[in-house]
TORVEX-523187 format. One line per 10 residues: number of its first residue (from 1); for each residue y negated, x, z of C-alpha. Coordinates in pm, 1 decimal, m for minus. Example, Ala and Ser with C-alpha at 12.3 -4.5 7.8 and 13.67 -1.06 7.14 Angstrom:
TORVEX-523187
1) 450.0/1230.0/780.0 ~ 106.0/1367.0/714.0
//
This chain:
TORVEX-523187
1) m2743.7/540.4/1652.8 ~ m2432.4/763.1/1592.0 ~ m2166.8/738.2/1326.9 ~ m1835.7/560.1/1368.1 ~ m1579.3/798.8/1444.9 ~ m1351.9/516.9/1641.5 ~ m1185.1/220.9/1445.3 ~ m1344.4/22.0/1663.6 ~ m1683.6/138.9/1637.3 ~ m1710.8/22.5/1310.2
11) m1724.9/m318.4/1437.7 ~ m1916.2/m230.2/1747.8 ~ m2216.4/m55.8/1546.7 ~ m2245.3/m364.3/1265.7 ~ m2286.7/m610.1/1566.1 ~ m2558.3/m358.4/1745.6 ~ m2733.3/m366.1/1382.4 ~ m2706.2/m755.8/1349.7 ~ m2486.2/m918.3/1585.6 ~ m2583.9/m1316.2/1388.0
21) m2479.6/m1154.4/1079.2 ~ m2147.0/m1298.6/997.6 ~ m1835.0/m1083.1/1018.9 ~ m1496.2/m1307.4/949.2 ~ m1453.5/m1620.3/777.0 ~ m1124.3/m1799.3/788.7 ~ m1097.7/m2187.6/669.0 ~ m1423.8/m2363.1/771.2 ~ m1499.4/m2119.2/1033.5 ~ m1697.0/m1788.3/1073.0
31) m1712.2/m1532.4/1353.1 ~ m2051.3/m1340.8/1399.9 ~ m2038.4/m975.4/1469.8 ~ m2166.4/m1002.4/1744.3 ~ m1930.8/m1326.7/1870.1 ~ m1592.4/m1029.1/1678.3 ~ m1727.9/m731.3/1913.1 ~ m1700.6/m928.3/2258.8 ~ m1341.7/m1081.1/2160.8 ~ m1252.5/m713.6/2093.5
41) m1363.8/m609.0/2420.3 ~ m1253.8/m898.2/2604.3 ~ m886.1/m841.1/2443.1 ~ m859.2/m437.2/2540.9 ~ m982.5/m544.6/2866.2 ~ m689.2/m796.3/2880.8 ~ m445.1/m500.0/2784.1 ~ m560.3/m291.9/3028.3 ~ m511.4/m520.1/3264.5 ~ m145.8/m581.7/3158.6
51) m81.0/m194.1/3208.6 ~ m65.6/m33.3/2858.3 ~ m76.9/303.4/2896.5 ~ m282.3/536.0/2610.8 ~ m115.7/558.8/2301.2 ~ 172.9/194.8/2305.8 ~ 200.4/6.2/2073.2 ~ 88.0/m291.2/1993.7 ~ 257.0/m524.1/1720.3 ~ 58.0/m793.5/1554.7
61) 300.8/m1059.5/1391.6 ~ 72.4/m1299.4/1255.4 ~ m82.0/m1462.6/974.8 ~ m448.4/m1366.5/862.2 ~ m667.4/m1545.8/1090.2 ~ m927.7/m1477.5/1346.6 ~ m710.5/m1369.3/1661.9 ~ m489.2/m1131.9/1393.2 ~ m879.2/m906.6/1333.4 ~ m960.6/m900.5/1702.5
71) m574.4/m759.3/1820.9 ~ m566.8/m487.3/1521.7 ~ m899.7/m353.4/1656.8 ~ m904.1/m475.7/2020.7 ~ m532.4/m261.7/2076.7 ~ m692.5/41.2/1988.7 ~ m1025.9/15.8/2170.9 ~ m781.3/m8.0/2478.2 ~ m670.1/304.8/2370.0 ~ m380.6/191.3/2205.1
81) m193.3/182.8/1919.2 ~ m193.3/m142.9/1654.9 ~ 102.5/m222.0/1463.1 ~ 36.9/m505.6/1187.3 ~ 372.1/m715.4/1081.7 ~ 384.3/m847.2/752.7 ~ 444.7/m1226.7/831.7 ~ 660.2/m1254.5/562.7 ~ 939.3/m1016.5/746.7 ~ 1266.2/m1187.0/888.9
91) 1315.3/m1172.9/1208.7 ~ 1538.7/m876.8/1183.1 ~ 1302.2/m700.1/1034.6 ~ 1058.2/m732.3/1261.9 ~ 1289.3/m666.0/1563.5 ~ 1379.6/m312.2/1384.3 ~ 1028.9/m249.9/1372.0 ~ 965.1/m313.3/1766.6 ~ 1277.1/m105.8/1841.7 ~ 1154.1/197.1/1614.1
101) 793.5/247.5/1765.2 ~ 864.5/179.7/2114.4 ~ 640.6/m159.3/2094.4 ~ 512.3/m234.9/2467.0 ~ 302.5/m595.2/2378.6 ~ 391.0/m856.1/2109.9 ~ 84.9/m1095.6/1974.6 ~ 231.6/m1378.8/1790.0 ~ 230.4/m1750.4/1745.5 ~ 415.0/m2021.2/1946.2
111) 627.9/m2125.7/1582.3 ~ 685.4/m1707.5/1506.3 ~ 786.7/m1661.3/1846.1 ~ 1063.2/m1899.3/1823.5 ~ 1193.6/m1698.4/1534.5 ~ 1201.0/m1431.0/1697.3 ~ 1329.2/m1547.7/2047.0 ~ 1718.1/m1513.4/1964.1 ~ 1675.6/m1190.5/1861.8 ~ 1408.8/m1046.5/2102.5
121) 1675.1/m943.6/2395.7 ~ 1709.8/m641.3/2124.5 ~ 1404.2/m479.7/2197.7 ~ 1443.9/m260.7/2497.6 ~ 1074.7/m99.6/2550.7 ~ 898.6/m489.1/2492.3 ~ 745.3/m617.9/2805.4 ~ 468.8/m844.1/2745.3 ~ 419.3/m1125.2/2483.6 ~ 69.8/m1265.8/2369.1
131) 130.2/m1607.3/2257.6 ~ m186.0/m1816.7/2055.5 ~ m287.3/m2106.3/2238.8 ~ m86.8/m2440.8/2220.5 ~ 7.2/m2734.5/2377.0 ~ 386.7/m2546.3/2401.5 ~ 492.8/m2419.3/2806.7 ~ 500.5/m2033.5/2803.4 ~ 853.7/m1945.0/2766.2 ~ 1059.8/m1804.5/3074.5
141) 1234.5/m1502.3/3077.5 ~ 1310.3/m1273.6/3328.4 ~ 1253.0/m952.0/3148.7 ~ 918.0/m1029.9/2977.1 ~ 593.0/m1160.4/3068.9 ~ 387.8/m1447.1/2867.7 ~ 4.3/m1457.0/2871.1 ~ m164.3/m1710.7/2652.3 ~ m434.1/m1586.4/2413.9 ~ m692.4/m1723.9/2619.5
151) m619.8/m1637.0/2959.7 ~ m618.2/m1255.7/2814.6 ~ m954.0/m1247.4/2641.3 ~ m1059.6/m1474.5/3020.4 ~ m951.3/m1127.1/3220.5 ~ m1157.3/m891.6/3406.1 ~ m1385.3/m662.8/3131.2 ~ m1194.4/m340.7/3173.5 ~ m1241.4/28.5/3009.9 ~ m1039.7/132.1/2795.2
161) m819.0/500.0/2764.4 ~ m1046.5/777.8/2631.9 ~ m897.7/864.9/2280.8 ~ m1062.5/1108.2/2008.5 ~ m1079.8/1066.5/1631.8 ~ m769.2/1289.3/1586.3 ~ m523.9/1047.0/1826.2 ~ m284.9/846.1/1708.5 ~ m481.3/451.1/1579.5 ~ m185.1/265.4/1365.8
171) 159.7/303.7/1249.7 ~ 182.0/63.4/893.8 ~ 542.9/m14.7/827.5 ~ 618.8/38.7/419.9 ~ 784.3/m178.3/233.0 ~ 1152.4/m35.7/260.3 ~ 1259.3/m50.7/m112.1 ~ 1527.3/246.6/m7.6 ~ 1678.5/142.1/301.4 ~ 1505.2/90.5/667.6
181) 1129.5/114.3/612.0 ~ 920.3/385.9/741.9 ~ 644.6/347.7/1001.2 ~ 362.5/609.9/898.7 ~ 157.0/714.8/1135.0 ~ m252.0/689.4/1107.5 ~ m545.2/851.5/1322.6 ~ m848.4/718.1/1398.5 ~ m1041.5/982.5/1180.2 ~ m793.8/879.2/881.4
191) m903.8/529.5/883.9 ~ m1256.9/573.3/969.1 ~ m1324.8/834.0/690.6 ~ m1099.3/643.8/431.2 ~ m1367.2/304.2/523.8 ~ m1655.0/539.0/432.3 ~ m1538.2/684.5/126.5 ~ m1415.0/372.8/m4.2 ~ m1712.9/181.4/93.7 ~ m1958.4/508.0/m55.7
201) m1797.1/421.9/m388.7 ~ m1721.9/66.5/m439.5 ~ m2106.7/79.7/m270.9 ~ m2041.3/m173.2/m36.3 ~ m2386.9/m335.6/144.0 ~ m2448.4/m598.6/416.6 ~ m2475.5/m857.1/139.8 ~ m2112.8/m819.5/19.9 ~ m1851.0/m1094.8/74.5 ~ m1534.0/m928.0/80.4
211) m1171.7/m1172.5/m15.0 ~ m871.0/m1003.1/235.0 ~ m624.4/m1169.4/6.0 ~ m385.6/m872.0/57.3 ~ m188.5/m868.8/406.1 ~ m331.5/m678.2/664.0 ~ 11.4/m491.6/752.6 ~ m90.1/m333.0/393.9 ~ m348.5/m17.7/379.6 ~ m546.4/m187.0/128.4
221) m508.8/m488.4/262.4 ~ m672.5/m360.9/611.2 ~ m860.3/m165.4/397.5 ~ m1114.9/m496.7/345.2 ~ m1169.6/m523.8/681.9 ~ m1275.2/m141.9/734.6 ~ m1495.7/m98.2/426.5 ~ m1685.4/m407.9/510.6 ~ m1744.3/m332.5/887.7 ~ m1850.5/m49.4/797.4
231) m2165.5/m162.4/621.4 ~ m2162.0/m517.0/812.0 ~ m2026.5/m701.7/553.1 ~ m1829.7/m1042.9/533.7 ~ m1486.4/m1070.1/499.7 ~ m1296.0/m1412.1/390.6 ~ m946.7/m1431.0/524.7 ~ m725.7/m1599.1/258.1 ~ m345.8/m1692.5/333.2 ~ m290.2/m1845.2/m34.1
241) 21.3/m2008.2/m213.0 ~ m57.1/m2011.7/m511.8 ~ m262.3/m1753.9/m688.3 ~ m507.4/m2071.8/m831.3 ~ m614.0/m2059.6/m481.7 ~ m762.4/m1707.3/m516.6 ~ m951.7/m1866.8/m789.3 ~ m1110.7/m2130.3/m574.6 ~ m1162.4/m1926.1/m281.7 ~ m1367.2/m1630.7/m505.8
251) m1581.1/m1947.9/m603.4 ~ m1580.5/m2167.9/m322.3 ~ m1714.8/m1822.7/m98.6 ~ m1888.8/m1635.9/m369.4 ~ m1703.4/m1344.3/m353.1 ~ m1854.3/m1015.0/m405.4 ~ m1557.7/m786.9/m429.3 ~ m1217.3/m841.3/m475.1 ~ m908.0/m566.2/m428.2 ~ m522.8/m722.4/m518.2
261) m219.4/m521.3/m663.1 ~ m148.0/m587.5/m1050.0 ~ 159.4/m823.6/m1030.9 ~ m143.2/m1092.3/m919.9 ~ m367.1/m980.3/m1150.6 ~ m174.6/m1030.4/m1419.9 ~ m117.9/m1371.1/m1281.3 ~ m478.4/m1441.2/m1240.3 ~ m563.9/m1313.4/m1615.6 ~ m359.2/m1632.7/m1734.5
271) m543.2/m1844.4/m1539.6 ~ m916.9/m1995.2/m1640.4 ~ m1154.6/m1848.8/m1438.4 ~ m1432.0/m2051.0/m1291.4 ~ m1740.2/m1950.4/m1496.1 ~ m1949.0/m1896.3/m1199.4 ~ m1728.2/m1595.8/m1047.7 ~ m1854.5/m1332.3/m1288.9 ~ m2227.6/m1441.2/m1154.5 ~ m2110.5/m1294.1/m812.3
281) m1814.9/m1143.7/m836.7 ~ m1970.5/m746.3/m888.3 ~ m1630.7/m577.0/m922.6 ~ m1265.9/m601.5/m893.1 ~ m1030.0/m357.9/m768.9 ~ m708.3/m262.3/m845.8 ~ m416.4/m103.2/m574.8 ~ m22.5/m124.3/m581.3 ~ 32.2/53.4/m933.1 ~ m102.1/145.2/m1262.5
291) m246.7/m226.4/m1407.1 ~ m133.7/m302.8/m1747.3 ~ m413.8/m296.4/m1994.4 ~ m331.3/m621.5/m2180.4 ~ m421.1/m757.2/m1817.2 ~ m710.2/m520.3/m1779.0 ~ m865.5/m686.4/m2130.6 ~ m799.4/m1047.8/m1996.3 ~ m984.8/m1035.5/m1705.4 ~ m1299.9/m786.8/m1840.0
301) m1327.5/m1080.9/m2101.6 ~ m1324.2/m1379.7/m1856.4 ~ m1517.4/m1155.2/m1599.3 ~ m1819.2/m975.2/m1839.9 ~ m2063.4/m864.6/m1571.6 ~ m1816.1/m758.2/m1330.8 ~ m1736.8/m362.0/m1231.0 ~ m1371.8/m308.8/m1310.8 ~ m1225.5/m59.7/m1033.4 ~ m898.8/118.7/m1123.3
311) m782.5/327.9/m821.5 ~ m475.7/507.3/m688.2 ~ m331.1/529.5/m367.4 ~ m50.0/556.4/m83.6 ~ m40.0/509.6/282.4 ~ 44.2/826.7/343.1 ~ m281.2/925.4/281.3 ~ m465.9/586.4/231.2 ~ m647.8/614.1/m114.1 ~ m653.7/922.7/m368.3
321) m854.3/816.2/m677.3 ~ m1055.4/577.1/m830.2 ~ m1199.3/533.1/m1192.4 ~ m1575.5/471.7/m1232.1 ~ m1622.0/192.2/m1443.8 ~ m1833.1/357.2/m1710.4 ~ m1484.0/543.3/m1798.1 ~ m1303.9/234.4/m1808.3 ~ m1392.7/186.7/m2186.1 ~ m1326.0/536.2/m2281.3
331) m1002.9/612.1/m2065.3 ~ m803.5/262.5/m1945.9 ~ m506.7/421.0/m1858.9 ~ m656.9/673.2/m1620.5 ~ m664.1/670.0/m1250.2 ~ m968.2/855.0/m1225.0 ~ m1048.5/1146.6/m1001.0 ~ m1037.3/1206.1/m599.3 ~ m1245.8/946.6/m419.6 ~ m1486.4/1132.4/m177.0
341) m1385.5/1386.3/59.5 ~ m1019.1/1455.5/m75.0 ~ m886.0/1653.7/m360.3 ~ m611.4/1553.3/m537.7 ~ m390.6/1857.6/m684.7 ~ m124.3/1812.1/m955.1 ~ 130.6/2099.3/m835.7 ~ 444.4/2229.5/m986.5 ~ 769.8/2251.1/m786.6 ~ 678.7/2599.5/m700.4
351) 340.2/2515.0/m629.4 ~ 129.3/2650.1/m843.9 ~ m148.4/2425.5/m1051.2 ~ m2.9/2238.6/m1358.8 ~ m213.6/2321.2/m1673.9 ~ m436.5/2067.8/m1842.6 ~ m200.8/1811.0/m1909.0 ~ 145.6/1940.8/m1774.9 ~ 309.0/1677.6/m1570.4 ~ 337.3/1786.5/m1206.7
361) 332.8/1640.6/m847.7 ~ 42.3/1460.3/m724.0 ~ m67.8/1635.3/m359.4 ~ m356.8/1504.9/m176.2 ~ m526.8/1675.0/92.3 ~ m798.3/1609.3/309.9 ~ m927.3/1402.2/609.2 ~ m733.6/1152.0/520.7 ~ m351.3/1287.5/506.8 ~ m196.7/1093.8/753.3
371) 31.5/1169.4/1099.5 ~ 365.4/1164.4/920.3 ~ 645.3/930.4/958.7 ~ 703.7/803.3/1348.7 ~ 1056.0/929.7/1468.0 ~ 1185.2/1049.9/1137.4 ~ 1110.9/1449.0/1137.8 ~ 1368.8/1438.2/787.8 ~ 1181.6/1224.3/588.5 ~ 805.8/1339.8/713.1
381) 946.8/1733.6/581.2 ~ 1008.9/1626.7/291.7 ~ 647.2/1456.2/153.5 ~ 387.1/1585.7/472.2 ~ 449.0/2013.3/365.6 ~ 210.8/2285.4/435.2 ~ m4.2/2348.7/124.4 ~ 96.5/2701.8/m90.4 ~ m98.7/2993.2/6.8 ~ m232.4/2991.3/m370.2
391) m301.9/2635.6/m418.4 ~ m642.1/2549.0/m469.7 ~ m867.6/2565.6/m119.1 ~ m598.1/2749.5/69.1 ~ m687.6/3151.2/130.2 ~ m458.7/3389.3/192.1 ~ m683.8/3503.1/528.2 ~ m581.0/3152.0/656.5 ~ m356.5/3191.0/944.6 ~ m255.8/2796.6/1022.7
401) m101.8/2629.2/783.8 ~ m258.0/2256.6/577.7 ~ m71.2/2000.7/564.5 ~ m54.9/1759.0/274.3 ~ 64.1/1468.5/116.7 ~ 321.4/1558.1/m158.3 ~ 330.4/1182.4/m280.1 ~ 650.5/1195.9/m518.8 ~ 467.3/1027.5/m768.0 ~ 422.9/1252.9/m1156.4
411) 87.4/1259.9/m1299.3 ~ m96.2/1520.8/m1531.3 ~ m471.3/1583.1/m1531.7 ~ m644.2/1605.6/m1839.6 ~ m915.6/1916.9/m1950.0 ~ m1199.3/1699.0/m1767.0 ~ m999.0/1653.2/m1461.2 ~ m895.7/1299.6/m1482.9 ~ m564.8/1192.2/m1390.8 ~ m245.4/981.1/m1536.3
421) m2.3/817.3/m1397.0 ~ 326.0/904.0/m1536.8 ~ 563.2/772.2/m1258.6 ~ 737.4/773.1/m949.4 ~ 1015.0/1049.0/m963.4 ~ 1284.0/864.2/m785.6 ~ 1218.2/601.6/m1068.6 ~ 1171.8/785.3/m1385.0 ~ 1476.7/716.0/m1643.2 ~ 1668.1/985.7/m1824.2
431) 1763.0/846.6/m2146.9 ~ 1923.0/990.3/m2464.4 ~ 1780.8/1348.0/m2269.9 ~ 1440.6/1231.7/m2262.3 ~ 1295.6/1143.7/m1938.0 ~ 1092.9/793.4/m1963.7 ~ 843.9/665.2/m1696.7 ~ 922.1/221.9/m1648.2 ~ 544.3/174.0/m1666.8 ~ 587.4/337.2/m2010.4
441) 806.3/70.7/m2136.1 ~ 601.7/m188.0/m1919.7 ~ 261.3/m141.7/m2029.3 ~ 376.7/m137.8/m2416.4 ~ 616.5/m497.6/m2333.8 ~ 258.4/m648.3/m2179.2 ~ 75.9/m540.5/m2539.1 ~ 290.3/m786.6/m2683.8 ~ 169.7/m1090.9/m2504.0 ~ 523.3/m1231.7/m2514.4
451) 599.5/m1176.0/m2163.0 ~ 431.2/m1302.5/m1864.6 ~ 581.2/m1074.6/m1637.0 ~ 838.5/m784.5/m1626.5 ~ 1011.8/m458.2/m1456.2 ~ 1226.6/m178.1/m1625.6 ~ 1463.0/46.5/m1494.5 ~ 1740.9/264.6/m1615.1 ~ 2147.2/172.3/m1586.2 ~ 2447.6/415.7/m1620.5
461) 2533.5/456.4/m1979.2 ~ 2836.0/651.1/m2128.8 ~ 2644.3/862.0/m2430.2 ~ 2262.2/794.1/m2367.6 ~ 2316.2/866.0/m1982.5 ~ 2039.0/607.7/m1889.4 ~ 1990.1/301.0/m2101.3 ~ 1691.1/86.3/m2014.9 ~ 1690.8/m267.4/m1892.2 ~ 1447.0/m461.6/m1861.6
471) 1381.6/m798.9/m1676.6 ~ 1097.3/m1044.4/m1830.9 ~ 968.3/m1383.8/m1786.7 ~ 793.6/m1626.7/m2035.2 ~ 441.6/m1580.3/m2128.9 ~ 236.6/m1904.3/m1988.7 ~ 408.4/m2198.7/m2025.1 ~ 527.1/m2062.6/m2333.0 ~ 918.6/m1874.2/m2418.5 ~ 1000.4/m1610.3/m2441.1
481) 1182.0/m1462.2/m2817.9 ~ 1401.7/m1169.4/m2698.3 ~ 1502.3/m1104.3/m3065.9 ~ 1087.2/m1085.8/m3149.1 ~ 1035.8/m895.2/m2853.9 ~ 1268.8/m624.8/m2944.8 ~ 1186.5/m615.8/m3317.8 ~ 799.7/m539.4/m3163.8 ~ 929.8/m298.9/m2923.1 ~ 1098.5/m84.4/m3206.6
491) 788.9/m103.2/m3420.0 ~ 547.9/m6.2/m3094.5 ~ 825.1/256.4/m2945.8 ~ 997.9/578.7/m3024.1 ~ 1386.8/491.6/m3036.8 ~ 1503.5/598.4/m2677.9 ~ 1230.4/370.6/m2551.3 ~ 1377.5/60.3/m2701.5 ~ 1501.8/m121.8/m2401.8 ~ 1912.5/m143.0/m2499.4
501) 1897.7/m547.6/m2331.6 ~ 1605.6/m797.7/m2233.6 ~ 1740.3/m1022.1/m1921.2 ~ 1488.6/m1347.4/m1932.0 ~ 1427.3/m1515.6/m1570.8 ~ 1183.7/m1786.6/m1532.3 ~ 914.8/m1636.2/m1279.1 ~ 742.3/m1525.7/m1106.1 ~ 984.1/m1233.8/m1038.8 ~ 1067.2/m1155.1/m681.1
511) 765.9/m934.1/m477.5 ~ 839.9/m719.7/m176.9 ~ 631.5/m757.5/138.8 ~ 330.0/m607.1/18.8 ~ 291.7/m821.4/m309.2 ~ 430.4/m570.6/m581.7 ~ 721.6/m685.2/m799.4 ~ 1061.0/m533.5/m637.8 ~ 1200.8/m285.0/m921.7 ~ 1435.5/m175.2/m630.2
521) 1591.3/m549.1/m536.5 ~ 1550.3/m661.0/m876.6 ~ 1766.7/m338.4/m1055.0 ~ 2030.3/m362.2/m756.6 ~ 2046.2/m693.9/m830.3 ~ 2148.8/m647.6/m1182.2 ~ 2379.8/m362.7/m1182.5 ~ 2576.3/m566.2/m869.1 ~ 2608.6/m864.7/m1089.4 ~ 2682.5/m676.2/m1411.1
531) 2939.0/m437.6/m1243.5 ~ 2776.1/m152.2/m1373.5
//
C-alpha cells in the first residue's frame, strides 16, 4: 500500500485499512471511513459532471458538519481546488472572496444562501450552486445553475483531473486584520506532509478521538481533519456557543487530543473541568499565539496526566515548531524547535544567522512553504523571498533559487536552539526608545490574576513616542481594580512597560474569524473614539 501523496488519499487509504472504523462524528451521528470515501467520490464525480475544469475553485460556506468534510476533500479529488469560508463572514465578505479566486461552484445551505442571494449577481466567474437538502424549491436564476446535495453525490461515478502533489489543493482566506484578506495558496504536498509531521509528533494512532473545535477555513482547524486521516483516527465536529460546551463535548466523546488558540484557553482554564477529561484527554495543543503561562498553570493543574503541546505556526507555511512536553517545565515560554521536515532560521535583515539570542526574523523553509498569495504578486514578494546564498542549507553551487517563508514575526533562539517569541513586527511598540513586544505586557497583566482577558497596543504620544494601552476585562465573575492593577504592573515591570491607561470592558473581548482576540479592531477602535 503506498503513501498518501494526494489530500484525498489520506482518506482513501484509512478506509482501505478499516473502512467500519469511524471517521466523522457530528451531533448523534458518525460517518465510517469507508461510508466518508464513497461520498468523496460520489461528490468529484458530481463536479465533473457539472464541468469543472482542473484547478477551479470550489468555495465551501458552511458550518462544520458532515457534507462541509466530504466538499473540502471531494473538490480536490475532482481535481480541483477547495476554498473553506469561515461561516462567520458577512456576506460581503464572502462575495470578495468568490470574486478574488475566480470561484466556479458554491456549496452552501438553503438559510446561507439567502444571505448571500442579494449580493451574488457580484460574482462574475460563479456558475453553479450546491445547495444542502431541504424542503425549500431550488432558486431560479438565469445565470446560475442549482443542484441539490443529493442529486450530485446520485450522479454518474466519474474520474477525476490527474493532478500531482506539487498542484495547486486550497487557497485559506486569512483573517484580514490590515485591510482585504489574503487568499494563500496550498499544494497538495504542503498539506499532506504538514498531516504527517504533525501527526509523527503529537503521535497520533487509530485510537485517537480528535475535537475540530477550530473552523475548518483555519489551517489548524483543517489541520484535525488531516492529522487524524492520516492514521484513521476520529474526528468530533463541534460548532459550540459557549466555550462550557467544549467542556462537555471533551467528556461526553472522550476526547483524546485537543488543538484551540489561547484566547479559549484562557477561557476554559476558568472553567471546572470535568474530572474524567484528564483520564482521556492525552494532550492539548496550543495554535493562534504565544499562550500566557498563568493559563498554561491552570489547565496543567486541572489536567495532571495530560501532554501539554505548545507550538508555532502560520498558514503560509502551515506549522513551524512545537515544544515537547518534557521542556514545558524547564522552558514555558518557548515555542520549541522545527517540527519534522522544516527548519526554522532566525535571520537578520541582511540575512545572515542571528547569534544565540539576537532577535531576528523567523524564516521557515521546507516542504511545507506554501504557493504564495493568489493574485497579489506585491504582497507574496514581500514574505515568500528566495533564501540568501549563505543562509543555512543554501550552497553557493546552487543555481535555482529556495523560496521561503519570511513570516514577519521576531523571535531569538537560544544556545540549545530553542526559540522565543518576541512579536509580530508590524505590532511591536516603540516606547520611551525602547521597542516593547504586546505579549510582553500581556503575559506579565495575566500573572496578576486580575484580568480575565486583555490586548495591548501602542498609541501616538508627544515625548514617549508610543505609550501603551491596554484593554482588560474582569477576572471571573470578579472586578477588575485598575488602580491595583497598575500598582502590580510597576512592581512586576521596568518603567516604559507600565501601560500609561487600563480601558476595562466587560468580555469576552471581540475575536476575528479565526478565534484570536482582534488587537487590530480593538486598537482602531480606541484611537477612533479617543481622537488620537
Amino acid at each position: 500500500m503506498h503513501d498518501a501523496t494526494l489530500l484525498p488519499e489520506l482518506i482513501a487509504l484509512s478506509a482501505q485499512r478499516d473502512p467500519h472504523t469511524v471517521a466523522l462524528t457530528y451531533g448523534k451521528h458518525s460517518l465510517s471511513y469507508g461510508d466518508l470515501q464513497d461520498a468523496v467520490e460520489r461528490f468529484a464525480g458530481g463536479l465533473i459532471g457539472l464541468g469543472l475544469q482542473r484547478g477551479e475553485r470550489v468555495a465551501i460556506y458552511l458550518e462544520k458538519r458532515f457534507e462541509t468534510v466530504i466538499a473540502s476533500f471531494g473538490a480536490p479529488a475532482a481535481g480541483g481546488v477547495f476554498v473553506p469560508l469561515n461561516p462567520l463572514l458577512k456576506p460581503e465578505q464572502i462575495v470578495y472572496i468568490l470574486r478574488d479566486c475566480n470561484v466556479r461552484v458554491l456549496v452552501t445551505s438553503p438559510e446561507r444562501l439567502a444571505l448571500l442571494t442579494p449580493v451574488m449577481a457580484a460574482c462574475h466567474d460563479l456558475r453553479h450552486v450546491v445547495v444542502l437538502d431541504s424542503a425549500q424549491a431550488l432558486p431560479s436564476d438565469a445565470g446560475l445553475s442549482y443542484s441539490r446535495w443529493s442529486d450530485l453525490l446520485a450522479a454518474p461515478l466519474r474520474a477525476g483531473h490527474r493532478v500531482i502533489d506539487t498542484d495547486m489543493l486550497a487557497i485559506l482566506y486569512t483573517s484580514g486584520s490590515t485591510g482585504k484578506p489574503k487568499g494563500v495558496v496550498l499544494s497538495h504536498r504542503n498539506m499532506v506532509a504538514g498531516a504527517k509531521s504533525v501527526a509523527a509528533y503529537l503521535e497520533n494512532r487509530p485510537g485517537d478521538t480528535l475535537l475540530a473545535a477550530l473552523p475548518l477555513s483555519f489551517d489548524a482547524g483543517f489541520s484535525q481533519l488531516t492529522t487524524a486521516f492520516h492514521v484513521g483516527a476520529r474526528v468530533v465536529l463541534l460548532n459550540y456557543l459557549l466555550p462550557r460546551d467544549v467542556l462537555k463535548a471533551l467528556e461526553r466523546e472522550k476526547v483524546t487530543g485537543l488543538t484551540a488558540v489561547p484566547p479559549l484557553y484562557i477561557q476554559l482554564a476558568q472553567l471546572e473541568w470535568p474530572a474524567s477529561i484528564t483520564e482521556h484527554l492525552r494532550y492539548f495543543a496550543n495554535t493562534g499565539g504565544r499562550m500566557p503561562r498563568e493559563t498554561l498553570a491552570a489547565l496543567r493543574k486541572r489536567l495532571p496526566q495530560t501532554q501539554p503541546f505548545l507550538m508555532y505556526g502560520l498558514t503560509e507555511a502551515f506549522r513551524s515548531t512545537f515544544l515537547p512536553p518534557v521542556e514545558v517545565d524547564r522552558r514555558p515560554d518557548s515555542i520549541g524547535k522545527a517540527i519534522p521536515n522544516a527548519e526554522i532560521l532566525v535571520l537578520r535583515e541582511d540575512g545572515t544567522p542571528c547569534a544565540p539570542n539576537e532577535a531576528g526574523e523567523l524564516v521557515h523553509r521546507g516542504a511545507l512553504v506554501g504557493m504564495g498569495y493568489w493574485n497579489d504578486p506585491e504582497k507574496t514578494a514581500e514574505r515568500y523571498k528566495p533564501l540568501p546564498i549563505h543562509a543555512p542549507g543554501r550552497e553557493a553551487g546552487l543555481v535555482l533559487p529556495e523560496l521561503a517563508v519570511f513570516s514577519g514575526d521576531t523571535v531569538r533562539m537560544d544556545e540549545e536552539g530553542f526559540l522565543y517569541f518576541v512579536g509580530r513586527r508590524d505590532e511591536m511598540m516603540k516606547t520611551s526608545g525602547y521597542r516593547v513586544s504586546p505579549t510582553e505586557v500581556e503575559e506579565v497583566l495575566y500573572e496578576t490574576k486580575r484580568v480575565g482577558e486583555c490586548v495591548a497596543f501602542g498609541v501616538e504620544h508627544a515625548t514617549l513616542g508610543q505609550a501603551i494601552q491596554v484593554i482588560a476585562t474582569p477576572p471571573g465573575d470578579g472586578t477588575l481594580d485598575v488602580a491595583a492593577l497598575l500598582a502590580e504592573c510597576r512592581a512586576r515591570m521596568p518603567a516604559y512597560m507600565v501601560p500609561a491607561d487600563i480601558d476595562v470592558r466587560v468580555g469576552p473581548l471581540p475575536r476575528n474569524p479565526n478565534g484570536k482576540i482582534d488587537r487590530k479592531t480593538l486598537s482602531t477602535e480606541w484611537i477612533e473614539r479617543h481622537g488620537c
